[in-house]
N, CA, C and O atoms as a Tripos MOL2 file, in Angstrom:
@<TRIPOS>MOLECULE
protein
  312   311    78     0     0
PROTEIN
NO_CHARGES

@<TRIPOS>ATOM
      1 N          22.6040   18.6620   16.1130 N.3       1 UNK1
      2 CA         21.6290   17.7590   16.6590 C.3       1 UNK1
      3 C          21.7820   16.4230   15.9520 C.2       1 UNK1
      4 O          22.1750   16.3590   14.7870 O.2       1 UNK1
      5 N          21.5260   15.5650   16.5360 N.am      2 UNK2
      6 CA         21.8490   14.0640   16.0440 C.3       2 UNK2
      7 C          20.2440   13.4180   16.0090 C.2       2 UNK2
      8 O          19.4190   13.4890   16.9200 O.2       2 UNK2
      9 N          20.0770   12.7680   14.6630 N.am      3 UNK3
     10 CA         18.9000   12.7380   13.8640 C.3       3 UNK3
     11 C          18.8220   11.0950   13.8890 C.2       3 UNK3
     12 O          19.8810   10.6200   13.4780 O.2       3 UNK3
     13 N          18.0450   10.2960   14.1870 N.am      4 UNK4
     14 CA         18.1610    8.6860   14.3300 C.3       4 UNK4
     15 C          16.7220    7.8000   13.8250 C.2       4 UNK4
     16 O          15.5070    7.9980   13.8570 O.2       4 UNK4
     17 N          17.4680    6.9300   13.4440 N.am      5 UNK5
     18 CA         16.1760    6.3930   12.8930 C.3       5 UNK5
     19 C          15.1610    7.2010   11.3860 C.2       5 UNK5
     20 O          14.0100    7.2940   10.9600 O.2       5 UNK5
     21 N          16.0630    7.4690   11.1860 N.am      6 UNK6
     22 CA         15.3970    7.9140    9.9920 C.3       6 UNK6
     23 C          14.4500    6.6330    8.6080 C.2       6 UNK6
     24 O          15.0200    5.8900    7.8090 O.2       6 UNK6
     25 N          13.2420    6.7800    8.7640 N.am      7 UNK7
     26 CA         12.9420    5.5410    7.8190 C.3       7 UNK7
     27 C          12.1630    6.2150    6.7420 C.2       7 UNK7
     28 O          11.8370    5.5110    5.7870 O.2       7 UNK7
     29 N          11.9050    7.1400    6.7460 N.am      8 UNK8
     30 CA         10.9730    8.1620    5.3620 C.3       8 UNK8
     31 C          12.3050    8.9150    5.3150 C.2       8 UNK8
     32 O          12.6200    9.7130    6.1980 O.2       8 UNK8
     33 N          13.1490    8.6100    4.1590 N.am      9 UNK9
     34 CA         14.0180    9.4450    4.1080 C.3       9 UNK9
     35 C          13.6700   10.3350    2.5680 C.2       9 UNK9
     36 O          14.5130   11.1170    2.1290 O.2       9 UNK9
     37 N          12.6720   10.1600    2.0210 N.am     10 UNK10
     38 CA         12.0490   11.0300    1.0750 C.3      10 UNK10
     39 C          11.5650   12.1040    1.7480 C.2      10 UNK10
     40 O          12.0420   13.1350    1.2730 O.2      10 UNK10
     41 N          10.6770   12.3460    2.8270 N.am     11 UNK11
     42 CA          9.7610   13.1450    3.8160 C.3      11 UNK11
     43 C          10.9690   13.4150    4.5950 C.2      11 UNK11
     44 O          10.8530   14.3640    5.3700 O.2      11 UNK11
     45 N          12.0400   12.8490    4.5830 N.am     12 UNK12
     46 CA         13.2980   13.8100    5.3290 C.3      12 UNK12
     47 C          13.8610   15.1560    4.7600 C.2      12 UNK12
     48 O          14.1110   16.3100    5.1090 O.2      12 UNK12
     49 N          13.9220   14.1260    3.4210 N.am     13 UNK13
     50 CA         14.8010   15.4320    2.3720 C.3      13 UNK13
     51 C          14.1740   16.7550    2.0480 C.2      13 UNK13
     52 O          14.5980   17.8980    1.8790 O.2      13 UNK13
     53 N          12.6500   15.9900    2.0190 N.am     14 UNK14
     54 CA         11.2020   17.0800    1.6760 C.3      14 UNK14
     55 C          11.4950   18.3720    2.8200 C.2      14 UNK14
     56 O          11.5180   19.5650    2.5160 O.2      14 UNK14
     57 N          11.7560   17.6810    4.5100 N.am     15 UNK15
     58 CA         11.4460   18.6540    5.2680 C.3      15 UNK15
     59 C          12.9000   19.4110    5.3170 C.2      15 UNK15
     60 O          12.8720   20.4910    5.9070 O.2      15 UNK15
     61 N          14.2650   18.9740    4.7410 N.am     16 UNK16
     62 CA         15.6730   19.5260    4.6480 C.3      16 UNK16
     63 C          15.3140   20.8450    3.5790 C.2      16 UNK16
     64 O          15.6130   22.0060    3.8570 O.2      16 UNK16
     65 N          14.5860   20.4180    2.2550 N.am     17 UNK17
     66 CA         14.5140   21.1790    1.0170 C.3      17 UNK17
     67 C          13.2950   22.7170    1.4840 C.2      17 UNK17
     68 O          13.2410   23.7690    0.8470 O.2      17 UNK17
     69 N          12.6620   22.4540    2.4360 N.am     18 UNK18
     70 CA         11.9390   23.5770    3.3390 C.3      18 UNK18
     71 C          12.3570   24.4520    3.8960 C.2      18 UNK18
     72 O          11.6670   25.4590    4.0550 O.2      18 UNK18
     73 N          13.5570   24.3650    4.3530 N.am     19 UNK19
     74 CA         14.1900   24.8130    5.1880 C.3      19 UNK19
     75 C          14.2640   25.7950    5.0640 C.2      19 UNK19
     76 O          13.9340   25.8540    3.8800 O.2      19 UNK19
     77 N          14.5370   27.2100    5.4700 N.am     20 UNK20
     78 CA         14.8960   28.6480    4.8080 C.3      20 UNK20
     79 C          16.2500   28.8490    4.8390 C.2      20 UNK20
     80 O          16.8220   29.2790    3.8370 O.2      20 UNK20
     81 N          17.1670   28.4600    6.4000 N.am     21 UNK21
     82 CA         18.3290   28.5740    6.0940 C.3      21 UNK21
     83 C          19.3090   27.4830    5.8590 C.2      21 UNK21
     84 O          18.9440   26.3670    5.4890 O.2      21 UNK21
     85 N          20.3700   27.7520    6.0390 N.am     22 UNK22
     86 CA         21.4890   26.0680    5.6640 C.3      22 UNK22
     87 C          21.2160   25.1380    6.5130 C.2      22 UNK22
     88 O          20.5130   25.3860    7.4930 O.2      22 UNK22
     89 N          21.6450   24.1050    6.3190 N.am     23 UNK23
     90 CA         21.2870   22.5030    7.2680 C.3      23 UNK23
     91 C          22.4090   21.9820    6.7890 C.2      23 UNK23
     92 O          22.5080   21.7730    5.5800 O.2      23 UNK23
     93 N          23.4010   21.6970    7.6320 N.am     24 UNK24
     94 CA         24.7350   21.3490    6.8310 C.3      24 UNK24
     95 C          24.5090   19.5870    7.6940 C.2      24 UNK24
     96 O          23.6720   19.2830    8.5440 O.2      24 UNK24
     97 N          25.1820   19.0470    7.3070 N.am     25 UNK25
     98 CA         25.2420   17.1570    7.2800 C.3      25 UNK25
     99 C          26.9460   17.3850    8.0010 C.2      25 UNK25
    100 O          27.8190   17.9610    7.3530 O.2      25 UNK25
    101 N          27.1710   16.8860    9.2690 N.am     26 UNK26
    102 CA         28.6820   16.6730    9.7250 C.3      26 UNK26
    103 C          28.8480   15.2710    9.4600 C.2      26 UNK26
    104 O          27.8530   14.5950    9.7200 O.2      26 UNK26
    105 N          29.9800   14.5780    8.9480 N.am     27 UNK27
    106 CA         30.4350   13.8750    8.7630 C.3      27 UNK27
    107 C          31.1070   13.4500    9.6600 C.2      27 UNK27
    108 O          31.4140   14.2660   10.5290 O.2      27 UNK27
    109 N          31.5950   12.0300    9.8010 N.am     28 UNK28
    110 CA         32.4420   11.3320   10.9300 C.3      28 UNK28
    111 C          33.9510   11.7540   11.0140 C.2      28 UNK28
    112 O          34.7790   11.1800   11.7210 O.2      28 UNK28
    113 N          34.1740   12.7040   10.2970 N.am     29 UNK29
    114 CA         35.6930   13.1510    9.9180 C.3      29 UNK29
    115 C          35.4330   14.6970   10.2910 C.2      29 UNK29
    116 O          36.4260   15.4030   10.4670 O.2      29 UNK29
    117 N          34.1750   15.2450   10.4190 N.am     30 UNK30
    118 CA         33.9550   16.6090   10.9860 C.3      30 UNK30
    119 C          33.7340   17.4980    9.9380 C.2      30 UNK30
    120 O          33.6050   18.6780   10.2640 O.2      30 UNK30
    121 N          33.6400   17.1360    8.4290 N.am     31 UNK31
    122 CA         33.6820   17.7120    7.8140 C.3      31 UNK31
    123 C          32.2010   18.2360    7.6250 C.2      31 UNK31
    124 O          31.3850   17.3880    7.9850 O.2      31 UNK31
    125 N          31.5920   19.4990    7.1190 N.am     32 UNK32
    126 CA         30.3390   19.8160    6.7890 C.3      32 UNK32
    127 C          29.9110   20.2880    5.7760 C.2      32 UNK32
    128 O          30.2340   21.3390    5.2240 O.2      32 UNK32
    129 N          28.5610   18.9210    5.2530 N.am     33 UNK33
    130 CA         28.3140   19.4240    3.8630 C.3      33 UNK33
    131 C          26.8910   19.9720    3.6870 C.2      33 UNK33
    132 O          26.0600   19.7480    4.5680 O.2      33 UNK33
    133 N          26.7030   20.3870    3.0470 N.am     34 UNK34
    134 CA         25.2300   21.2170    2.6400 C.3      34 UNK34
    135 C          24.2650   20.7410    2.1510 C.2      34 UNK34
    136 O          23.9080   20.9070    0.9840 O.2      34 UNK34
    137 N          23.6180   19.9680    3.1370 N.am     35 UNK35
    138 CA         22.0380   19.4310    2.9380 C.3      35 UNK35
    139 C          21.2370   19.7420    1.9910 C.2      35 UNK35
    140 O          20.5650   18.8120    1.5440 O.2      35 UNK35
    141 N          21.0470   21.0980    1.3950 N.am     36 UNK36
    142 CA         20.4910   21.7720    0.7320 C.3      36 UNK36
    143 C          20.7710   21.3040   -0.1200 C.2      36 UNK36
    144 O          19.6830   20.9120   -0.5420 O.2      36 UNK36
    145 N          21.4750   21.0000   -0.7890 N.am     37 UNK37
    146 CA         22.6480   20.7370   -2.1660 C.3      37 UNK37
    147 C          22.0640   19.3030   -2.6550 C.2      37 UNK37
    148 O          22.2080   18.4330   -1.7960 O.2      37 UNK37
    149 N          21.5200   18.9300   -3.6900 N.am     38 UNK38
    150 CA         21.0440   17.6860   -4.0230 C.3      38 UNK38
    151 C          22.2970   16.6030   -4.0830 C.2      38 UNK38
    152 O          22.0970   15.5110   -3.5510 O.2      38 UNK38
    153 N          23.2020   16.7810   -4.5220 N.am     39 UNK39
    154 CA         24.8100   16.2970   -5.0530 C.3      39 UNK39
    155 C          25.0230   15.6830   -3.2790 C.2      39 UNK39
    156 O          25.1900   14.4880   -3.0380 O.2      39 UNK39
    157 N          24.9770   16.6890   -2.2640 N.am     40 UNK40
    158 CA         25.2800   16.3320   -0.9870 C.3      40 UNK40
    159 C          24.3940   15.5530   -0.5070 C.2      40 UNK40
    160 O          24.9210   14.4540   -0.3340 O.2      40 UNK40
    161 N          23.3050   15.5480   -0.1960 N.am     41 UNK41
    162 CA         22.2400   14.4190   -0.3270 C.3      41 UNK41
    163 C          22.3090   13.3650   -0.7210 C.2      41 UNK41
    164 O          21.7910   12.4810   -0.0390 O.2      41 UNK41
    165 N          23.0510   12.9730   -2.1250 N.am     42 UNK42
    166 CA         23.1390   12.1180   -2.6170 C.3      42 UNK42
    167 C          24.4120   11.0340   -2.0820 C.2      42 UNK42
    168 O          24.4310    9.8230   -1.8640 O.2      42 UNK42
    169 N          25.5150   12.1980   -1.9890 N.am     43 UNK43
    170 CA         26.6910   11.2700   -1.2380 C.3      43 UNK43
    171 C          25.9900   11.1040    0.7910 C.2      43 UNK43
    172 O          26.6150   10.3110    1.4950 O.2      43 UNK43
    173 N          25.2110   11.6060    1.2130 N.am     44 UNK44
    174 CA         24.8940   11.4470    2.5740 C.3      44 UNK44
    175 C          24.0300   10.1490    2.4980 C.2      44 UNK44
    176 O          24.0960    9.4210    3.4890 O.2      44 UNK44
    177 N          23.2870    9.7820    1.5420 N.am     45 UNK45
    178 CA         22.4800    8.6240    1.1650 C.3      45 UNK45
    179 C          23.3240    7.6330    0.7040 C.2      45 UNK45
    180 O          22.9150    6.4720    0.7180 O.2      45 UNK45
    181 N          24.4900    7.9020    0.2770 N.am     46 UNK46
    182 CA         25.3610    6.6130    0.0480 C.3      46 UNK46
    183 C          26.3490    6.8440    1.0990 C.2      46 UNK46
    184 O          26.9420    5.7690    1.1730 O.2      46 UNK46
    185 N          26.5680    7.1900    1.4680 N.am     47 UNK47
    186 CA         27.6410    7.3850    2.9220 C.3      47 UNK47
    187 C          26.7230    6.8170    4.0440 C.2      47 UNK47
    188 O          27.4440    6.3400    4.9210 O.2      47 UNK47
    189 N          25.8300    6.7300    4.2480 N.am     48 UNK48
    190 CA         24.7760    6.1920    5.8470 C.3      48 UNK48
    191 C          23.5100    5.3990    5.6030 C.2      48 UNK48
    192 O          22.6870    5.1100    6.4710 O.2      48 UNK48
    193 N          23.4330    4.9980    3.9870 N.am     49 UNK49
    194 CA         21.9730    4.5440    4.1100 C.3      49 UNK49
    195 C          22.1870    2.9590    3.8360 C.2      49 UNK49
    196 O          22.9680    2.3830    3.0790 O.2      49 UNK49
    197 N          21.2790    2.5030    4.6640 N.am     50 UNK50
    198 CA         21.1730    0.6780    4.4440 C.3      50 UNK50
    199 C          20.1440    0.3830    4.9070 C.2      50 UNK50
    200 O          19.6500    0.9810    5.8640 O.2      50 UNK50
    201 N          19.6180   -0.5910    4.3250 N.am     51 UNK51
    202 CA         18.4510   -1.4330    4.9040 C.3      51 UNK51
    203 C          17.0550   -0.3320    4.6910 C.2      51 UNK51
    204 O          16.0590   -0.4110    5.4110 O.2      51 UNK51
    205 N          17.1580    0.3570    3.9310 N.am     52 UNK52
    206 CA         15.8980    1.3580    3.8860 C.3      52 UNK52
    207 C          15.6990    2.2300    4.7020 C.2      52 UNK52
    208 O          14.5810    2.6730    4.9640 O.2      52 UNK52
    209 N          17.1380    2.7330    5.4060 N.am     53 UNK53
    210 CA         16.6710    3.5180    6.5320 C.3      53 UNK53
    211 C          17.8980    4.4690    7.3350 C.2      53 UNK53
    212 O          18.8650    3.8640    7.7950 O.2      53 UNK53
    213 N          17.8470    5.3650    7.4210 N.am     54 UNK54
    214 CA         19.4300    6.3410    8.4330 C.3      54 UNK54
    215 C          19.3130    5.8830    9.6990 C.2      54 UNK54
    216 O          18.2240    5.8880   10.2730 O.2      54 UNK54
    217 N          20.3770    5.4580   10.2360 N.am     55 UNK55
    218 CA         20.5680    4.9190   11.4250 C.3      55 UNK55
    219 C          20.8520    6.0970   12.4290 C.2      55 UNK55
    220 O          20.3470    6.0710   13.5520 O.2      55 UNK55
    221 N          21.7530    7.2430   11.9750 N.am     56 UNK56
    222 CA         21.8000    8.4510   12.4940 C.3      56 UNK56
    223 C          22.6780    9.1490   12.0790 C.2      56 UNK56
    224 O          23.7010    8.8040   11.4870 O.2      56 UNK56
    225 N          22.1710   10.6410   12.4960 N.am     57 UNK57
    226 CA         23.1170   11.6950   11.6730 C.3      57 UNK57
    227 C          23.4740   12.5880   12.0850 C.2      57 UNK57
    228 O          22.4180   12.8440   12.6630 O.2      57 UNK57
    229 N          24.1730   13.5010   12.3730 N.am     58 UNK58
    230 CA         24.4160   14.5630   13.0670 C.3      58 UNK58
    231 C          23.7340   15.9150   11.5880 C.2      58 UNK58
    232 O          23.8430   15.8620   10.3630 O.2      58 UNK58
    233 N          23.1520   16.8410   12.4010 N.am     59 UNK59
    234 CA         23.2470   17.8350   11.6210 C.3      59 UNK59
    235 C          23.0370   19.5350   12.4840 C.2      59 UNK59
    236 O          22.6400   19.8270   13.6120 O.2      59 UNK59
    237 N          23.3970   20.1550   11.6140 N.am     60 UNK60
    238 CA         23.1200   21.7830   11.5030 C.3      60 UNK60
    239 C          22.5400   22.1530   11.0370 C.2      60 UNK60
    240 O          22.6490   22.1400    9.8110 O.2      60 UNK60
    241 N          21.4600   22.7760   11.6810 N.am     61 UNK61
    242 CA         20.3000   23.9060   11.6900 C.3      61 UNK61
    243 C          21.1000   25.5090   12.3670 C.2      61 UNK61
    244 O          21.7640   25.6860   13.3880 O.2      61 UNK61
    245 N          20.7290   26.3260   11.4360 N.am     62 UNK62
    246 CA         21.1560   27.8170   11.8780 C.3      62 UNK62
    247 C          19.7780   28.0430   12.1810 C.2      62 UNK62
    248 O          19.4650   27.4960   13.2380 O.2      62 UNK62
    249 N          18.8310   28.6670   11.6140 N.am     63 UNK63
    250 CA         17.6170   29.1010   11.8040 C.3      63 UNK63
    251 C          16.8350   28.2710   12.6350 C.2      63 UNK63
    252 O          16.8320   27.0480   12.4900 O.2      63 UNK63
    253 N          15.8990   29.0950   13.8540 N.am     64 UNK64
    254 CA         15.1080   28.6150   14.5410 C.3      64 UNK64
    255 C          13.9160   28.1220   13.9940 C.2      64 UNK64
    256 O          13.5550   26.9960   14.3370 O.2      64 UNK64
    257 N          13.2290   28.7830   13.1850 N.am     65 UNK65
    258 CA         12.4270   27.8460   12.5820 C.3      65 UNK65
    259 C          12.9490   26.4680   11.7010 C.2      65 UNK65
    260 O          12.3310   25.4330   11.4520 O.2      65 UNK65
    261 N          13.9610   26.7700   11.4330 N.am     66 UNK66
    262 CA         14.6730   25.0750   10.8400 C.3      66 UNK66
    263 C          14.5800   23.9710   11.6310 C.2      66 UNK66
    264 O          13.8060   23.0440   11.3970 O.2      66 UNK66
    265 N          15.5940   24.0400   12.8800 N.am     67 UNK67
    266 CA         15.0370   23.2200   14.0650 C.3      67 UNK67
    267 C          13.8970   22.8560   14.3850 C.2      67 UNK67
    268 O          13.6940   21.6860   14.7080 O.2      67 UNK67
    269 N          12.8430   23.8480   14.3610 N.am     68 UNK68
    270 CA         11.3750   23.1680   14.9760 C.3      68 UNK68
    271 C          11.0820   22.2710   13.8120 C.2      68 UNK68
    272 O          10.6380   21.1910   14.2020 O.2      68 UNK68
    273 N          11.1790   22.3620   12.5730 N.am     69 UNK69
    274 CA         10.7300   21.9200   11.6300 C.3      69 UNK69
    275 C          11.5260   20.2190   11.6740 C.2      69 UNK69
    276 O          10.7940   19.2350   11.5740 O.2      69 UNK69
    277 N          12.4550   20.1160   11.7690 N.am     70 UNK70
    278 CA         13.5610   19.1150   12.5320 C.3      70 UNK70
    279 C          12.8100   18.2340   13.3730 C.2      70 UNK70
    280 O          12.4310   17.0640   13.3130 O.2      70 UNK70
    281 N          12.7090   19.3500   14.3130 N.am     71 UNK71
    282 CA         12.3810   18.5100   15.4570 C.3      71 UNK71
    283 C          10.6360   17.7490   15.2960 C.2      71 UNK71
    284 O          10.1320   16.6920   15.6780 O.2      71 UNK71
    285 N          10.2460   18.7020   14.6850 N.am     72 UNK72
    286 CA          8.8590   17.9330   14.6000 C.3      72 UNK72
    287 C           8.9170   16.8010   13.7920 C.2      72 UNK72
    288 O           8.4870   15.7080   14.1600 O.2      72 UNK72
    289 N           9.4980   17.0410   12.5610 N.am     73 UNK73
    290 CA          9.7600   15.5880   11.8300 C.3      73 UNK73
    291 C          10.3220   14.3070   12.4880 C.2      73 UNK73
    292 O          10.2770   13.1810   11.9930 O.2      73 UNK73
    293 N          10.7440   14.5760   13.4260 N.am     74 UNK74
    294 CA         11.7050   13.5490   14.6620 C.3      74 UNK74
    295 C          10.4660   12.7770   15.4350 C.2      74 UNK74
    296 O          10.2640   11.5790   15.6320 O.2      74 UNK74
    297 N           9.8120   13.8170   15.7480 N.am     75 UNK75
    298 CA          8.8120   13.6590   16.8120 C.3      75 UNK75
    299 C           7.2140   13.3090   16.1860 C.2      75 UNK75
    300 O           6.3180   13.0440   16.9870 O.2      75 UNK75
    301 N           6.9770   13.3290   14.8890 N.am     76 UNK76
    302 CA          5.6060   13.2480   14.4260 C.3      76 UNK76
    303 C           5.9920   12.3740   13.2200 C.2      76 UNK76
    304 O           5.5060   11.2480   13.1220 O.2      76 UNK76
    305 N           7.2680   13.0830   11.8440 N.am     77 UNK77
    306 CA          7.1930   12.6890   11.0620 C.3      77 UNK77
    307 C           6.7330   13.1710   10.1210 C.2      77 UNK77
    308 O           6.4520   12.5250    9.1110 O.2      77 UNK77
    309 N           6.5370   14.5590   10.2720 N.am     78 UNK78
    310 CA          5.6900   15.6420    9.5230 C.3      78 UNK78
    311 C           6.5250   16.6370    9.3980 C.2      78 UNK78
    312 O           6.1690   17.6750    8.8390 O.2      78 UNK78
@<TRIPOS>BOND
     1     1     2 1
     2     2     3 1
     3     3     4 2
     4     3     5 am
     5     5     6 1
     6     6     7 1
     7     7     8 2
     8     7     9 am
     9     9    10 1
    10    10    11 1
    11    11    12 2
    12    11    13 am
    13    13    14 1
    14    14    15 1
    15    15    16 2
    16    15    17 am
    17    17    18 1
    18    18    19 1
    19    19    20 2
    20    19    21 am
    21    21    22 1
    22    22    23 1
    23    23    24 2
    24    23    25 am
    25    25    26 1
    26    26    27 1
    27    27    28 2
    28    27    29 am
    29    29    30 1
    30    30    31 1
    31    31    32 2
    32    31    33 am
    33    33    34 1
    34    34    35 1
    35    35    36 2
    36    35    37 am
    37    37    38 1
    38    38    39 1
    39    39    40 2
    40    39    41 am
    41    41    42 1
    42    42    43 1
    43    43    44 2
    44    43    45 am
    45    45    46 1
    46    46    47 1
    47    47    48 2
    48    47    49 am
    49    49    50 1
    50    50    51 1
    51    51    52 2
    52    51    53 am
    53    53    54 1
    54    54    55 1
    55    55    56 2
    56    55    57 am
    57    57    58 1
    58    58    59 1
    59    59    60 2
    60    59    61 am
    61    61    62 1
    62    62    63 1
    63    63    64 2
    64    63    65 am
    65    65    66 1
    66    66    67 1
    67    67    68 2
    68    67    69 am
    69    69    70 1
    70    70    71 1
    71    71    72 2
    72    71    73 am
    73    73    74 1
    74    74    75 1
    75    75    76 2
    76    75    77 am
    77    77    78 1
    78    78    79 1
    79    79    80 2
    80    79    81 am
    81    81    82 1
    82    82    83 1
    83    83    84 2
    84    83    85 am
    85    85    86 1
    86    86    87 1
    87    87    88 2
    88    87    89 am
    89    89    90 1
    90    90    91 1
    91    91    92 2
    92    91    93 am
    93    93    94 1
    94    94    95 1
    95    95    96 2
    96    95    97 am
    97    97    98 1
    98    98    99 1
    99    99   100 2
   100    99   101 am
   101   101   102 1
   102   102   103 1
   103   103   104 2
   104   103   105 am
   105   105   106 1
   106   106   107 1
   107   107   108 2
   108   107   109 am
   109   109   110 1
   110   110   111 1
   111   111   112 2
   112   111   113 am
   113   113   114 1
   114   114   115 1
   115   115   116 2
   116   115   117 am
   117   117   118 1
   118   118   119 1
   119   119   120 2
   120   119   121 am
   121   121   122 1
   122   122   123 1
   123   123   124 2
   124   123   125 am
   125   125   126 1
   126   126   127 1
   127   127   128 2
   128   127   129 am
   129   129   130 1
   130   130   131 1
   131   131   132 2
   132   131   133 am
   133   133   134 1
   134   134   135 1
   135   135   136 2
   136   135   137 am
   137   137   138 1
   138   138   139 1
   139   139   140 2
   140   139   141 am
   141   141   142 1
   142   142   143 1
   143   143   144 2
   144   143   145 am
   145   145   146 1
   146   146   147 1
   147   147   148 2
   148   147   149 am
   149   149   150 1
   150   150   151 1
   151   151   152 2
   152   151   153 am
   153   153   154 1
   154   154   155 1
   155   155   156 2
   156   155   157 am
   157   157   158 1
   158   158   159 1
   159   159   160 2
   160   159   161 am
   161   161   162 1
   162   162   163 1
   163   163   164 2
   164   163   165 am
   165   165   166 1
   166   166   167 1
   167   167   168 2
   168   167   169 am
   169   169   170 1
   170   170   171 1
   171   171   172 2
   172   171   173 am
   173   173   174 1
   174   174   175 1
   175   175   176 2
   176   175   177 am
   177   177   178 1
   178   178   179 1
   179   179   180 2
   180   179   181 am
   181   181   182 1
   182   182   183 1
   183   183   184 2
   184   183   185 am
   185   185   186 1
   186   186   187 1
   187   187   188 2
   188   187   189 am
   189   189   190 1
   190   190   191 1
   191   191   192 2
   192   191   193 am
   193   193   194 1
   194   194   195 1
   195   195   196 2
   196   195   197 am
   197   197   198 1
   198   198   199 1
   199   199   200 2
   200   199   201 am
   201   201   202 1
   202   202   203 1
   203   203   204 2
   204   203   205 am
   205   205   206 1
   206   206   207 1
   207   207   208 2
   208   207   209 am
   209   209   210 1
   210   210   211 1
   211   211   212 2
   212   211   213 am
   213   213   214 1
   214   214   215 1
   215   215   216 2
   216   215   217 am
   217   217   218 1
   218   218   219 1
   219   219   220 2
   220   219   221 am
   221   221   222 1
   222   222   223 1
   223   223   224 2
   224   223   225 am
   225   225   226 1
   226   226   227 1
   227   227   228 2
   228   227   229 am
   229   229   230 1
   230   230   231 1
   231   231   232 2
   232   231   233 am
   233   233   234 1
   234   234   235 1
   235   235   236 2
   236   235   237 am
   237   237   238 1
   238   238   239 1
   239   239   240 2
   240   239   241 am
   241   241   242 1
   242   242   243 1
   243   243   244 2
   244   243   245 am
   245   245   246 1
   246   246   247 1
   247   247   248 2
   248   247   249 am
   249   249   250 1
   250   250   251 1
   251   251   252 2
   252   251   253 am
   253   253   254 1
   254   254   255 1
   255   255   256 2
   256   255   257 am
   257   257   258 1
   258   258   259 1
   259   259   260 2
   260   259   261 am
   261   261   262 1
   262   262   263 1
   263   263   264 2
   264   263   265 am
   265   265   266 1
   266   266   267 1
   267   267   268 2
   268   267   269 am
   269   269   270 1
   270   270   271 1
   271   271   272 2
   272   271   273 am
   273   273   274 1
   274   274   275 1
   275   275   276 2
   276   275   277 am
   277   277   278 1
   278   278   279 1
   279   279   280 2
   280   279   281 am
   281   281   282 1
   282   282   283 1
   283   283   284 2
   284   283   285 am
   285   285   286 1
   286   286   287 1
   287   287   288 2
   288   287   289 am
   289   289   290 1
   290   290   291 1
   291   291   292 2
   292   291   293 am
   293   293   294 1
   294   294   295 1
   295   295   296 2
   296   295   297 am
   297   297   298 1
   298   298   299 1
   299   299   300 2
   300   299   301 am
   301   301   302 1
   302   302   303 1
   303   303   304 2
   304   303   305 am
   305   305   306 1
   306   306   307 1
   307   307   308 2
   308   307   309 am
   309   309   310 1
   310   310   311 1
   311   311   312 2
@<TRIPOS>SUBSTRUCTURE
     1 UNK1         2 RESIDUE 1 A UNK
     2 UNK2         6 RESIDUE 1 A UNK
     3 UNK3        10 RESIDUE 1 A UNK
     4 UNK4        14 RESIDUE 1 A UNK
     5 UNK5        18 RESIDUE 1 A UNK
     6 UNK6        22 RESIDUE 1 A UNK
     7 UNK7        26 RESIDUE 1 A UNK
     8 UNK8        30 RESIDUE 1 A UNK
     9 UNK9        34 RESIDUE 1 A UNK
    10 UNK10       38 RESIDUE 1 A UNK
    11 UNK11       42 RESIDUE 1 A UNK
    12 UNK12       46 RESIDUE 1 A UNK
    13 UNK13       50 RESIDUE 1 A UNK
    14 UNK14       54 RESIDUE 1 A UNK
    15 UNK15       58 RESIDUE 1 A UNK
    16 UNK16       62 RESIDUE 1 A UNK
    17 UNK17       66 RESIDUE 1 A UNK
    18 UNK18       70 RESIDUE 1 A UNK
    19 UNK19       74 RESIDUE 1 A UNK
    20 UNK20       78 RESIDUE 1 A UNK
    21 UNK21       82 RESIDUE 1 A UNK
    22 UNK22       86 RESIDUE 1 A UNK
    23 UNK23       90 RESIDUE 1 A UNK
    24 UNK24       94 RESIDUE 1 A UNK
    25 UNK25       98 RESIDUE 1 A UNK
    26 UNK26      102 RESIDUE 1 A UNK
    27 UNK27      106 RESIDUE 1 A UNK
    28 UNK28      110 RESIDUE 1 A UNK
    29 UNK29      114 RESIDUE 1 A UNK
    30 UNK30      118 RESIDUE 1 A UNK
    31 UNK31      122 RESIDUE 1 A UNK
    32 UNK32      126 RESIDUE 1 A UNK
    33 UNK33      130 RESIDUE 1 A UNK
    34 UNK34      134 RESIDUE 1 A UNK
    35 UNK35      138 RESIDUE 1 A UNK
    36 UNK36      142 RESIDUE 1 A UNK
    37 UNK37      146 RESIDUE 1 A UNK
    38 UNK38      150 RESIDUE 1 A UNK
    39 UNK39      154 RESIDUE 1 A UNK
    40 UNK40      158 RESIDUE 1 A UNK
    41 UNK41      162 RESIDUE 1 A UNK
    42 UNK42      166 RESIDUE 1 A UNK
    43 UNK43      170 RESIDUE 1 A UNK
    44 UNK44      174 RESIDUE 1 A UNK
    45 UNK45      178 RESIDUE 1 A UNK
    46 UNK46      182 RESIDUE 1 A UNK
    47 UNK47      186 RESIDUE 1 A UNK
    48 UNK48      190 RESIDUE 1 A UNK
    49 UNK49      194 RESIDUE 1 A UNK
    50 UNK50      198 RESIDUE 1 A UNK
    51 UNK51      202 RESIDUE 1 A UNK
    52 UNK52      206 RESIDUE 1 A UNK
    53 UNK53      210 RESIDUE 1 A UNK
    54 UNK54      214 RESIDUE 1 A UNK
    55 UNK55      218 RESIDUE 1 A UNK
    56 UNK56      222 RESIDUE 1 A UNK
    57 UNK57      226 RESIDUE 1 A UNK
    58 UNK58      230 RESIDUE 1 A UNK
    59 UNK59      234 RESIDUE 1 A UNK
    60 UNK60      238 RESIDUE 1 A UNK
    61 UNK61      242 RESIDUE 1 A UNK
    62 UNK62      246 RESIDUE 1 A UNK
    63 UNK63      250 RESIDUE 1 A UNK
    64 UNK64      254 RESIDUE 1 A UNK
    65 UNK65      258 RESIDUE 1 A UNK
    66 UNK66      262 RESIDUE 1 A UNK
    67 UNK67      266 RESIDUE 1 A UNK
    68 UNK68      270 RESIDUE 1 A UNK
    69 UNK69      274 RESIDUE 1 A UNK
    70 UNK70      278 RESIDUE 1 A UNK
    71 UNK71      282 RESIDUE 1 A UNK
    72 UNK72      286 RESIDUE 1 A UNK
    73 UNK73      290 RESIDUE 1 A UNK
    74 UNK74      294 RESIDUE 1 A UNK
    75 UNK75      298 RESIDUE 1 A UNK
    76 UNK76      302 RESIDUE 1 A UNK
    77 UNK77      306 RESIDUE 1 A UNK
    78 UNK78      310 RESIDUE 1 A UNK
């Protein structure tokens, strides 16, 4: 799923670190790294972040409750 506009990217990571199962981050080269992982976070925040804000991201959700949790943050911000 491709994630846009991200501007609370603290309340992003919050709702990534919730997660129960993996949330992997695809990269523009296809590669996939593990959201979960603070280290990966850190290079995904210097790999896409400017101006205070993610412009967009592709990611992986396995678990269905991961997604809703996703998606509501998309859609509310919560």
């Amino acid at each position: 799923m491709k994630i846009m506009n991200i501007t609370d990217v603290n309340g992003f990571f919050k709702v990534i670190d919730e997660c129960v199962g993996k949330v992997e981050l695809v990269t523009g080269e296809g590669d996939r790294l593990n959201l979960k992982s603070k280290l990966s976070q850190y290079v995904a925040l210097a790999n896409v972040f400017s101006d205070g804000k993610i412009d967009e991201l592709e990611i992986v959700a396995y678990e269905k409750e991961d997604i809703k949790r996703l998606i509501d943050f998309m859609y509310k911000g919560a």
